[in-house]
ChimeraX commands (.cxc) that place a marker at each C-alpha (Angstrom):
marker #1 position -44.27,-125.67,49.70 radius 0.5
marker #1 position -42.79,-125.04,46.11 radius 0.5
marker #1 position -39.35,-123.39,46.26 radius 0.5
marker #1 position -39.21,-119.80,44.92 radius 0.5
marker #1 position -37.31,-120.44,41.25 radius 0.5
marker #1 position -35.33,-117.11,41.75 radius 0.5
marker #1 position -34.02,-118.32,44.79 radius 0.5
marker #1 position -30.16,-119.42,42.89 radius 0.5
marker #1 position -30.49,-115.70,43.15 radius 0.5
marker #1 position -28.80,-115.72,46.43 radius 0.5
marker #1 position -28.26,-113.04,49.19 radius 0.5
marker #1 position -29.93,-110.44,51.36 radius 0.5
marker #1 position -28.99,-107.52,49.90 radius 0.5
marker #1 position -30.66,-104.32,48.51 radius 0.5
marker #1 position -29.15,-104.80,45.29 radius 0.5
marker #1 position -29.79,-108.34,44.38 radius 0.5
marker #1 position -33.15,-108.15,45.74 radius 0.5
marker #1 position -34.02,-105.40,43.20 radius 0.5
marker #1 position -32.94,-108.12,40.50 radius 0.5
marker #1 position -35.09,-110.98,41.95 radius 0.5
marker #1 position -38.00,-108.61,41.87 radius 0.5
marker #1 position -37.60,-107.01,38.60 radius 0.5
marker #1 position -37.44,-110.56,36.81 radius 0.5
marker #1 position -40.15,-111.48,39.12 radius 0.5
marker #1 position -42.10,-108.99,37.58 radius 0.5
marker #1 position -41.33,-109.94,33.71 radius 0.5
marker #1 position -41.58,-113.43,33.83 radius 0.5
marker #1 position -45.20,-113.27,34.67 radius 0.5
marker #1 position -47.58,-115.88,32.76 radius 0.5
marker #1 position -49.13,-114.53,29.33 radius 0.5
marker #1 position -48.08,-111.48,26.98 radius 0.5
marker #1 position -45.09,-110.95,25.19 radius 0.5
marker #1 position -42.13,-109.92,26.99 radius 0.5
marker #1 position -39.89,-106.97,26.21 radius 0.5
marker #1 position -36.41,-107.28,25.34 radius 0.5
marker #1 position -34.39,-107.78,28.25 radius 0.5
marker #1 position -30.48,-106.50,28.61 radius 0.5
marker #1 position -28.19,-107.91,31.58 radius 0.5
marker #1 position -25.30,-105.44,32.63 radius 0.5
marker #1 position -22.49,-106.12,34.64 radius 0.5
marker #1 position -19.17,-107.25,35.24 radius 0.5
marker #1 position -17.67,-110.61,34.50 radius 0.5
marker #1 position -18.85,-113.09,37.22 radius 0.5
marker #1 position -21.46,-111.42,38.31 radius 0.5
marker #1 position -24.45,-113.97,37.55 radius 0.5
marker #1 position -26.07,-112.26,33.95 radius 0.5
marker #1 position -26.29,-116.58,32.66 radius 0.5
marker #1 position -27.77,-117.31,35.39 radius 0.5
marker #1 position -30.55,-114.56,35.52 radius 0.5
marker #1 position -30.69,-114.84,31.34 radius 0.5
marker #1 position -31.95,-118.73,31.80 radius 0.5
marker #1 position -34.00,-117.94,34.66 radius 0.5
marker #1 position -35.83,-115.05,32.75 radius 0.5
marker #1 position -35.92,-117.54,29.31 radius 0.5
marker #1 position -37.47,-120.28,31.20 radius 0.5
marker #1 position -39.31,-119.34,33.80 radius 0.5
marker #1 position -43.07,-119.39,32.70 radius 0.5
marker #1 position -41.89,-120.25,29.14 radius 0.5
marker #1 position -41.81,-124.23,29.19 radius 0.5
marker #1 position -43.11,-125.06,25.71 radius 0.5
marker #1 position -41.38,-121.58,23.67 radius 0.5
marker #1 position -38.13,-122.61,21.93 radius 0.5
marker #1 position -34.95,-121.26,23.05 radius 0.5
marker #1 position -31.70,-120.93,21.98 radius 0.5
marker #1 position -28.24,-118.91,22.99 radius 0.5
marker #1 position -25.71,-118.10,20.88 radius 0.5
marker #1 position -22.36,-116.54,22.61 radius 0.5
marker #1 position -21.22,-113.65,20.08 radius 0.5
marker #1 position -17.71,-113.12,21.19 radius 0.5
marker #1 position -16.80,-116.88,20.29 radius 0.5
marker #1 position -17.79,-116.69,16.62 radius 0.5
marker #1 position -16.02,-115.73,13.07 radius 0.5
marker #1 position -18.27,-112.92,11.61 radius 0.5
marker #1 position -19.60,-114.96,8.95 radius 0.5
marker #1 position -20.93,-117.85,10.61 radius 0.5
marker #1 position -22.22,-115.45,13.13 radius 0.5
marker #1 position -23.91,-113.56,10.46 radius 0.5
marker #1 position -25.37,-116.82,9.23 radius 0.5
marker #1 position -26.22,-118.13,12.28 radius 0.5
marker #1 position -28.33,-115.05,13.36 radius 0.5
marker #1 position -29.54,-114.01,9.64 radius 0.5
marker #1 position -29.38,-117.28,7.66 radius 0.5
marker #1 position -26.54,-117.07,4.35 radius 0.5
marker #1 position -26.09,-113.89,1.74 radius 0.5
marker #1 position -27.84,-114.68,-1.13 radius 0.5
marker #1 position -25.01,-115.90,-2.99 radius 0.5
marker #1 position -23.87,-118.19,-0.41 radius 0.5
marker #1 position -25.26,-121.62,-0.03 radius 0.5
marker #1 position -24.29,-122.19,3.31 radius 0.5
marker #1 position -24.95,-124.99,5.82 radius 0.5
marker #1 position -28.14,-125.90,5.45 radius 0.5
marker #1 position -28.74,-126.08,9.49 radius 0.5
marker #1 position -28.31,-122.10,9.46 radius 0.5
marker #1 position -31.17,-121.41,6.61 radius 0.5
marker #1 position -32.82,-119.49,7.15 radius 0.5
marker #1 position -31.49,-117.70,10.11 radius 0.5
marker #1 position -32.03,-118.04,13.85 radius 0.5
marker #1 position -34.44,-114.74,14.47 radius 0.5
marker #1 position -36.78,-116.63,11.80 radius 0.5
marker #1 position -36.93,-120.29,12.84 radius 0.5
marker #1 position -37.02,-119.32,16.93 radius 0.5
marker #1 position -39.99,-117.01,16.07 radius 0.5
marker #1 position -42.37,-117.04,19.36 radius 0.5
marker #1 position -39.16,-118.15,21.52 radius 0.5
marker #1 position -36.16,-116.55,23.38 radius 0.5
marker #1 position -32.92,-115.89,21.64 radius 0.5
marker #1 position -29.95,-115.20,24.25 radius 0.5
marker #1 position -27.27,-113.41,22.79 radius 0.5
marker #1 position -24.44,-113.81,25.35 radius 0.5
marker #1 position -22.41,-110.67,25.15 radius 0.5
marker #1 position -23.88,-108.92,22.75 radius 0.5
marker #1 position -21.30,-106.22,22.74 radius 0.5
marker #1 position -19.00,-108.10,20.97 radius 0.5
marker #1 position -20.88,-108.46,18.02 radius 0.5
marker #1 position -18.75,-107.25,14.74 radius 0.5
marker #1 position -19.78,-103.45,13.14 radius 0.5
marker #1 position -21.18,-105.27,10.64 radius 0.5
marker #1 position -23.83,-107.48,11.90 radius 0.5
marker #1 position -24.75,-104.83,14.55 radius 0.5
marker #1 position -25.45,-102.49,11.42 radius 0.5
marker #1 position -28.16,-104.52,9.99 radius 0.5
marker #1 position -29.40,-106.35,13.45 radius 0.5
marker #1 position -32.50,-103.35,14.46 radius 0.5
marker #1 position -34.24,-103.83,11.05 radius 0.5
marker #1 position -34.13,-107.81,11.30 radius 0.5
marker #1 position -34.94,-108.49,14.80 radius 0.5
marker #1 position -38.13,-110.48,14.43 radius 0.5
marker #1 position -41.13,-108.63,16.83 radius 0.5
marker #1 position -42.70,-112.17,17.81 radius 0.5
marker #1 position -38.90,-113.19,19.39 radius 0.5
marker #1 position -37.77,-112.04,22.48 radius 0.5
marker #1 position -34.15,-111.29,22.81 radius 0.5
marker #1 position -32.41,-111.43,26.27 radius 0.5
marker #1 position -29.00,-110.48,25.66 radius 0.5
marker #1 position -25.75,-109.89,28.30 radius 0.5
marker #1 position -23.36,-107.29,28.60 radius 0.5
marker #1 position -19.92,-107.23,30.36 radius 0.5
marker #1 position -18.56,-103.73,29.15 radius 0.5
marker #1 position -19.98,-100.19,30.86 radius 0.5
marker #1 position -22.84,-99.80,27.78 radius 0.5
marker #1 position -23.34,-96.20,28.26 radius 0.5
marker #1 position -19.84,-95.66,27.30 radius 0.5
marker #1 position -20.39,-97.92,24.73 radius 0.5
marker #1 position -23.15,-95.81,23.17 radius 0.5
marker #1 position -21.50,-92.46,24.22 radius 0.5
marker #1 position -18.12,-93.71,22.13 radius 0.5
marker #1 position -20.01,-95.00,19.17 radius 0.5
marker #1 position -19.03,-98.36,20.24 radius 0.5
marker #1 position -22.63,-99.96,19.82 radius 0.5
marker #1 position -25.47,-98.32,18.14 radius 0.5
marker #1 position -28.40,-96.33,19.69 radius 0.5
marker #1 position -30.69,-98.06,17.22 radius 0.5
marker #1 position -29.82,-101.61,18.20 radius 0.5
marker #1 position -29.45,-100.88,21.85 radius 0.5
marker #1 position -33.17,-99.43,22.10 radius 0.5
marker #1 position -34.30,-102.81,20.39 radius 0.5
marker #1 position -32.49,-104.98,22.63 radius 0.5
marker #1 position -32.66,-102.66,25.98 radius 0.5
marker #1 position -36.50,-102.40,26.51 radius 0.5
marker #1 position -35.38,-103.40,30.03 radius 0.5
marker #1 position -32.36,-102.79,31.42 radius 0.5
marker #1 position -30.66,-105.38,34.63 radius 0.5
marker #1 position -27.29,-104.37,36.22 radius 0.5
marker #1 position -25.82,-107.32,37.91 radius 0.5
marker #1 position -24.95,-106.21,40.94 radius 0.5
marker #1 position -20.42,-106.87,41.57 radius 0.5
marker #1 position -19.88,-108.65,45.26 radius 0.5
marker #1 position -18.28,-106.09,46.60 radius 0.5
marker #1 position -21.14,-103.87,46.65 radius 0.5
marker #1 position -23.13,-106.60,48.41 radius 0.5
marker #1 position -22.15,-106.95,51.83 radius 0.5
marker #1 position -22.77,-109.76,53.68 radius 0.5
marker #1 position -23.61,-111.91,50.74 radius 0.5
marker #1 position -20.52,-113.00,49.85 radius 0.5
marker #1 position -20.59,-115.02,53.65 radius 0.5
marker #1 position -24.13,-116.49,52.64 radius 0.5
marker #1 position -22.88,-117.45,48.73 radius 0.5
marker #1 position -19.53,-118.34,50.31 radius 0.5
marker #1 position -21.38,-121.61,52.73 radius 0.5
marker #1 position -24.43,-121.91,50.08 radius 0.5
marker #1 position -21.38,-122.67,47.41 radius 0.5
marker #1 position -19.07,-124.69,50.19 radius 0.5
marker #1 position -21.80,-127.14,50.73 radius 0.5
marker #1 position -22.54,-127.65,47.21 radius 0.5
marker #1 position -18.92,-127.85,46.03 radius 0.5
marker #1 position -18.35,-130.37,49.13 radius 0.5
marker #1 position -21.18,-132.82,47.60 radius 0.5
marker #1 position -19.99,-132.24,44.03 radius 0.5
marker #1 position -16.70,-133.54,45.04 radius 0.5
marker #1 position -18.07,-136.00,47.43 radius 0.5
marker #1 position -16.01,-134.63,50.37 radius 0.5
marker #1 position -17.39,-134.30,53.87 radius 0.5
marker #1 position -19.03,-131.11,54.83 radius 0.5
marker #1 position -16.36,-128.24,55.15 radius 0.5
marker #1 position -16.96,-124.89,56.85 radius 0.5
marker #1 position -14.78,-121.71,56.85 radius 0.5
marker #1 position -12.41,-120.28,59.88 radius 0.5
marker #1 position -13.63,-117.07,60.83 radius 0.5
marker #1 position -10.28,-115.10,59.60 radius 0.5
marker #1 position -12.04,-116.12,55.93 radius 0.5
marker #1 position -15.11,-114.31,57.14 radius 0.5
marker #1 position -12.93,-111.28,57.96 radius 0.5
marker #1 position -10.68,-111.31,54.90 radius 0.5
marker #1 position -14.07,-112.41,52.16 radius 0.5
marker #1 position -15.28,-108.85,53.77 radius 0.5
marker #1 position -12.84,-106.78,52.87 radius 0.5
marker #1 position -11.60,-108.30,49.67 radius 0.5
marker #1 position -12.71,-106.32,46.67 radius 0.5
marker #1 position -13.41,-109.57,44.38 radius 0.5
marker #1 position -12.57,-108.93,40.97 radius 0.5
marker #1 position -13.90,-112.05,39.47 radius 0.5
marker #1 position -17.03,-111.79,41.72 radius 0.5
marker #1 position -19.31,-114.81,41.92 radius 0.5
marker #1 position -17.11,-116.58,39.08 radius 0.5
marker #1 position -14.39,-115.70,40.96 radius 0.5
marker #1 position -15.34,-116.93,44.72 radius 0.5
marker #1 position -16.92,-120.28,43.27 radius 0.5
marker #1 position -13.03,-121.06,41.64 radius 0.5
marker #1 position -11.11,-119.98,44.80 radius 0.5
marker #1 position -13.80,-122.05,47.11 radius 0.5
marker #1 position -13.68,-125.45,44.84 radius 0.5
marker #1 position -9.85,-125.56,45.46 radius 0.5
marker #1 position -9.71,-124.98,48.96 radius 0.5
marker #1 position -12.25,-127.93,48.88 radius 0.5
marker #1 position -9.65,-130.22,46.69 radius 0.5
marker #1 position -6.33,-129.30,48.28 radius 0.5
marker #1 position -7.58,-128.43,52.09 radius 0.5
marker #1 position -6.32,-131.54,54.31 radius 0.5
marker #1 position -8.98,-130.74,57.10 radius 0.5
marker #1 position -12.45,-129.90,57.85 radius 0.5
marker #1 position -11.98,-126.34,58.30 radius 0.5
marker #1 position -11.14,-124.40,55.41 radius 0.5
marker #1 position -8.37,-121.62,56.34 radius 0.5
marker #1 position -6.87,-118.35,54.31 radius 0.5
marker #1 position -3.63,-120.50,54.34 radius 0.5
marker #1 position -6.02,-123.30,52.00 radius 0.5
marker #1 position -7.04,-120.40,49.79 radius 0.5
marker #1 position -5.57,-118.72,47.17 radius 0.5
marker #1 position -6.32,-115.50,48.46 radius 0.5
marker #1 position -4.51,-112.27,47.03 radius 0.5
marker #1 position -4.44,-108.88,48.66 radius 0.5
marker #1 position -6.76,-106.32,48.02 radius 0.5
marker #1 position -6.57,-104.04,45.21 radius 0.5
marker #1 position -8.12,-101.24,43.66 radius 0.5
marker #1 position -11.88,-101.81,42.90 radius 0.5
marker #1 position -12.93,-101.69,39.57 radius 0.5
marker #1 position -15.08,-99.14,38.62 radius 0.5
marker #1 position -16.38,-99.97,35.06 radius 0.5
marker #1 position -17.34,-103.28,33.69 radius 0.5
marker #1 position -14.86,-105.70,32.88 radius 0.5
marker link #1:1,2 radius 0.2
marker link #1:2,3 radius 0.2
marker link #1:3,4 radius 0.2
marker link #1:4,5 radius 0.2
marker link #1:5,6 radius 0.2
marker link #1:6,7 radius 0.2
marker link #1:7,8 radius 0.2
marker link #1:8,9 radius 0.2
marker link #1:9,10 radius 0.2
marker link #1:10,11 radius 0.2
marker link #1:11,12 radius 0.2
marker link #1:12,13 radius 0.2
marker link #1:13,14 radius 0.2
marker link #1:14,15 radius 0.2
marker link #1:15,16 radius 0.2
marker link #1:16,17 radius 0.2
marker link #1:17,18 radius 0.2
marker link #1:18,19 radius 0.2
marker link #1:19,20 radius 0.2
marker link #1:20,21 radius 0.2
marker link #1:21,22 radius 0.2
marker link #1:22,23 radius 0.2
marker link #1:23,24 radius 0.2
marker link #1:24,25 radius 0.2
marker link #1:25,26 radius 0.2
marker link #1:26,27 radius 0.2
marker link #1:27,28 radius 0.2
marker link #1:28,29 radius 0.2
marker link #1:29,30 radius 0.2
marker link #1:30,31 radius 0.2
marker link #1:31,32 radius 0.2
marker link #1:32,33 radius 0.2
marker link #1:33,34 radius 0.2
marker link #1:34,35 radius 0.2
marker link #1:35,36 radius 0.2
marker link #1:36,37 radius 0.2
marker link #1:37,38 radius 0.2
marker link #1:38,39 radius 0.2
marker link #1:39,40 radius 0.2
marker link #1:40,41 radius 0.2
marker link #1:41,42 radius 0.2
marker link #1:42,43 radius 0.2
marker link #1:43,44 radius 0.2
marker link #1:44,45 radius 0.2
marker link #1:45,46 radius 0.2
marker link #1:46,47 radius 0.2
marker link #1:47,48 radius 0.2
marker link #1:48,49 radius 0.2
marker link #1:49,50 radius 0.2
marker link #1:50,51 radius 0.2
marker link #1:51,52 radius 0.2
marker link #1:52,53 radius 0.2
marker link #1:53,54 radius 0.2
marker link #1:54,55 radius 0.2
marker link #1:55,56 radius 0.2
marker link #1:56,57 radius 0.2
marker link #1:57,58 radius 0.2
marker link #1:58,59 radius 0.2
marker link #1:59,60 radius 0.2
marker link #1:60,61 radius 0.2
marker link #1:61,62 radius 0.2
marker link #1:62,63 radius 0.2
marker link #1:63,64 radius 0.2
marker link #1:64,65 radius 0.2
marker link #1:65,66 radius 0.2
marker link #1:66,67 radius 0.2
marker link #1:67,68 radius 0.2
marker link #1:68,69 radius 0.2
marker link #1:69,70 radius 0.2
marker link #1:70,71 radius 0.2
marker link #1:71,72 radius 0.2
marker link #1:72,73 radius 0.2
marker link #1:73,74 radius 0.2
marker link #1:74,75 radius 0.2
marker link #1:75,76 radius 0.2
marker link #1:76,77 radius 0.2
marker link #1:77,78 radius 0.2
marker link #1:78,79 radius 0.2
marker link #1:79,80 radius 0.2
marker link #1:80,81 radius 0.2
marker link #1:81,82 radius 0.2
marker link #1:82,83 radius 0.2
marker link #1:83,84 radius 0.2
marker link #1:84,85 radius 0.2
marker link #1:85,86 radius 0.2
marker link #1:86,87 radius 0.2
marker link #1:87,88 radius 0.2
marker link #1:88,89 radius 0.2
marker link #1:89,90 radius 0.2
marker link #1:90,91 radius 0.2
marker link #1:91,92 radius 0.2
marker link #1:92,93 radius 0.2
marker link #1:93,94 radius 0.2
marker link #1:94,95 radius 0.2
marker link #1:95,96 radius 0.2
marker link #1:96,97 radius 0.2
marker link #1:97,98 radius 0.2
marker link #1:98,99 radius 0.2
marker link #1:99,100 radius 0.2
marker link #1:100,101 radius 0.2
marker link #1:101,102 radius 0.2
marker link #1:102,103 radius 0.2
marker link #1:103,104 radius 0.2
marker link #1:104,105 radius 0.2
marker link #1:105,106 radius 0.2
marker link #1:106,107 radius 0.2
marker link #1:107,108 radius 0.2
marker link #1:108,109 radius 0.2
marker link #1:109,110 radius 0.2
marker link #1:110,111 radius 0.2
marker link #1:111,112 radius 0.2
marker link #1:112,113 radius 0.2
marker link #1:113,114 radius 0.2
marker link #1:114,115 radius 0.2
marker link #1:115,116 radius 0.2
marker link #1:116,117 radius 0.2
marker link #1:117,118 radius 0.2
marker link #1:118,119 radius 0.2
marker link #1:119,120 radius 0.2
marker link #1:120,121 radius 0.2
marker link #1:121,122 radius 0.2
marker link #1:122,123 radius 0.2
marker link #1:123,124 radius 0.2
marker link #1:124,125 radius 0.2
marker link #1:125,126 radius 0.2
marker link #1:126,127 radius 0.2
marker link #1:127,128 radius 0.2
marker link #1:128,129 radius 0.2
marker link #1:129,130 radius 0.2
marker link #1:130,131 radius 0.2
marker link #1:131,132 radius 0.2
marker link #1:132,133 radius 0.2
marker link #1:133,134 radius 0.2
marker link #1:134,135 radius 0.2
marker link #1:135,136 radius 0.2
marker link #1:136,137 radius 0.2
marker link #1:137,138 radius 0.2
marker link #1:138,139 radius 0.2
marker link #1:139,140 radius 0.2
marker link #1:140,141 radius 0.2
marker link #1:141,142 radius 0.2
marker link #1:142,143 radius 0.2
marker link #1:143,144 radius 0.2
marker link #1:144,145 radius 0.2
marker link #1:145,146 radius 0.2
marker link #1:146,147 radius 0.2
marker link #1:147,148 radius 0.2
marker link #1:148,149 radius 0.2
marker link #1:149,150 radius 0.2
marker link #1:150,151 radius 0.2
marker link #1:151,152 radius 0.2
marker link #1:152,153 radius 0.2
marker link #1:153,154 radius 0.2
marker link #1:154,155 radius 0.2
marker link #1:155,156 radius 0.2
marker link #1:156,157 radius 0.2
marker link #1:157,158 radius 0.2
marker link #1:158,159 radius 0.2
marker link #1:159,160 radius 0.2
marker link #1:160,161 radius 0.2
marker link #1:161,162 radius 0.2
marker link #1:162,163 radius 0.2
marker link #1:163,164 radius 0.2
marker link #1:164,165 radius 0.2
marker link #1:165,166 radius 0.2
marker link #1:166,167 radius 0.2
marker link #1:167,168 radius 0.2
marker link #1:168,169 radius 0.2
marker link #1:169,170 radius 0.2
marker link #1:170,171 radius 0.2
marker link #1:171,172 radius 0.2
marker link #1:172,173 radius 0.2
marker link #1:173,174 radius 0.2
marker link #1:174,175 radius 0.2
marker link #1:175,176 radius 0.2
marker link #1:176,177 radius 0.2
marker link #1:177,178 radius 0.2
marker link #1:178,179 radius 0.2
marker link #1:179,180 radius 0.2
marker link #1:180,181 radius 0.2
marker link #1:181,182 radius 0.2
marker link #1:182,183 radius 0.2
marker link #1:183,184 radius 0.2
marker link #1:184,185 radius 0.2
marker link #1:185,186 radius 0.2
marker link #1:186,187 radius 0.2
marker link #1:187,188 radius 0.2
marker link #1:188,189 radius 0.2
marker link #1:189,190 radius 0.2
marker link #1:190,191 radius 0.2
marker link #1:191,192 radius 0.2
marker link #1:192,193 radius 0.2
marker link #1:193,194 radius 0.2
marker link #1:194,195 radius 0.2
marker link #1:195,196 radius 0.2
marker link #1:196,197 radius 0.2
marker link #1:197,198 radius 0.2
marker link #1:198,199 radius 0.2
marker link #1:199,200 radius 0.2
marker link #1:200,201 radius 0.2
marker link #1:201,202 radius 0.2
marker link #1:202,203 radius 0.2
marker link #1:203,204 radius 0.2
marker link #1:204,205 radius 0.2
marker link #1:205,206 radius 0.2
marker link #1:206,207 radius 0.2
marker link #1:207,208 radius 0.2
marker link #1:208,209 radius 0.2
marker link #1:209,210 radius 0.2
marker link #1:210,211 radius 0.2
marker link #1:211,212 radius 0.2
marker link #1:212,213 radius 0.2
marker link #1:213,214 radius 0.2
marker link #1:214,215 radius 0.2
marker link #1:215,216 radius 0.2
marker link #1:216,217 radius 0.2
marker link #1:217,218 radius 0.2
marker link #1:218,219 radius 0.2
marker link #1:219,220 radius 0.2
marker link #1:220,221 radius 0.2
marker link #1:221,222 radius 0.2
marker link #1:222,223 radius 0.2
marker link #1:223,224 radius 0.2
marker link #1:224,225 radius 0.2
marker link #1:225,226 radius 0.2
marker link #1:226,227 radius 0.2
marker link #1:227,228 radius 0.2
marker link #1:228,229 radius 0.2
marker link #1:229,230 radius 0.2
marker link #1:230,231 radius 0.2
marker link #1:231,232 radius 0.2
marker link #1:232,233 radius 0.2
marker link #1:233,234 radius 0.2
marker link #1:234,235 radius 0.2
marker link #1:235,236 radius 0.2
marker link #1:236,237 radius 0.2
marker link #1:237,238 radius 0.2
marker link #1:238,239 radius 0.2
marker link #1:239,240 radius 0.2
marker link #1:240,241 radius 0.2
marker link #1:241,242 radius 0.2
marker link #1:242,243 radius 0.2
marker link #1:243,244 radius 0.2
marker link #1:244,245 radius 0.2
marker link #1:245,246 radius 0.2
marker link #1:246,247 radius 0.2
marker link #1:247,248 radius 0.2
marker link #1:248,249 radius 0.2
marker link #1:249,250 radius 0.2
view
């Protein structure tokens, strides 16, 4: 039996299984697909649905991300729209990435942080044959509502919109990521199996997990490198107390 490619999508709950389903539902053989926008904290899994929902289906279509928070304006500018007229430029960025990945899947990895400028003149040259997946880690409808990101752009790029559900509003999952991610971290590191005392159970519960996914994958891979048993303990992680859950993206 062929394994179900959402299935790094992991957990039982509600929320999560409303994202498996509606990417289910886009990356469906044949037809273009609308532009896609991934909401939600930091941690909470947007890569991971953004490569699922560029590949799945789309073997042969070119695609290429391009993280706009880790870029000077002008070579972002470049990268995206290919050099002003008057500048000659690398020749690797000519004529711009929304031309030469025409048919593919651009992912523009926190698209929020793109500068005024380039988000001015971004709705008029996004190319109709490209789809555009992009991710989001700030609350976008205060974005919008503040002027902070344009309504023009956002209904190019937000065709369909996926909130990334934060751990703490998924119950039980973080016990099934929590083993799913022990076991693979314990291979990784080429460390016998570990499992978790059931205080961790108990405390994983109720913590509010800031960092989410991100956040649990860190905590669990040192416990796995500094633990001196087989059974992981809240004395082997680096556990802090609770505090106050977010409420907006961060």
């Amino acid at each position: 039996m062929n394994q179900d490619p959402l299935c790094g999508l992991i957990g039982t709950s509600p929320a999560i299984a409303r994202v498996r389903e509606t990417i289910r539902g886009l990356v469906r053989p044949g037809g273009k697909r609308p532009n896609v926008l991934l909401e939600g904290e930091a941690g909470t899994g947007k890569s991971l649905a953004a490569d699922l929902l560029s590949h799945l289906g789309r073997a042969e279509a070119p695609i290429v991300a391009v993280n706009c928070a880790a870029m000077p304006e002008s070579l972002l500018g470049a990268l995206l729209l290919g050099p002003a007229p008057d500048d000659t430029g690398p020749p690797w960025i000519k004529p711009g990435l929304l031309e030469l990945v025409g048919g593919g899947t651009i992912v523009l990895e926190e698209v929020c942080h793109l500068p005024q400028a380039i988000k001015a003149v971004l709705p008029k040259a996004l190319d109709q044959r490209t789809s555009i997946i992009s991710t989001c880690n700030i609350d976008m409808d205060e974005a919008l509502r503040h002027g902070y990101f344009g309504r023009a752009l956002f209904r190019r790029l937000a065709a369909v919109r996926i909130v990334m559900p934060p751990l703490r509003d998924r119950g039980n999952d973080v016990l099934v990521l929590a083993h799913w991610l022990l076991a693979r971290i314990c291979a990784q590191e080429r460390r016998p199996l570990m499992t978790l005392a059931p205080e961790v159970a108990t405390r994983f519960l109720h913590y509010a997990w800031p960092g989410n996914v991100r956040e649990l994958t860190h905590m669990l891979t040192r416990a796995v490198l500094l633990a001196t048993g087989s059974v992981i303990t809240v004395a082997d992680l680096d556990l802090p107390p609770d505090g106050p859950r977010a409420t907006t993206f961060a």
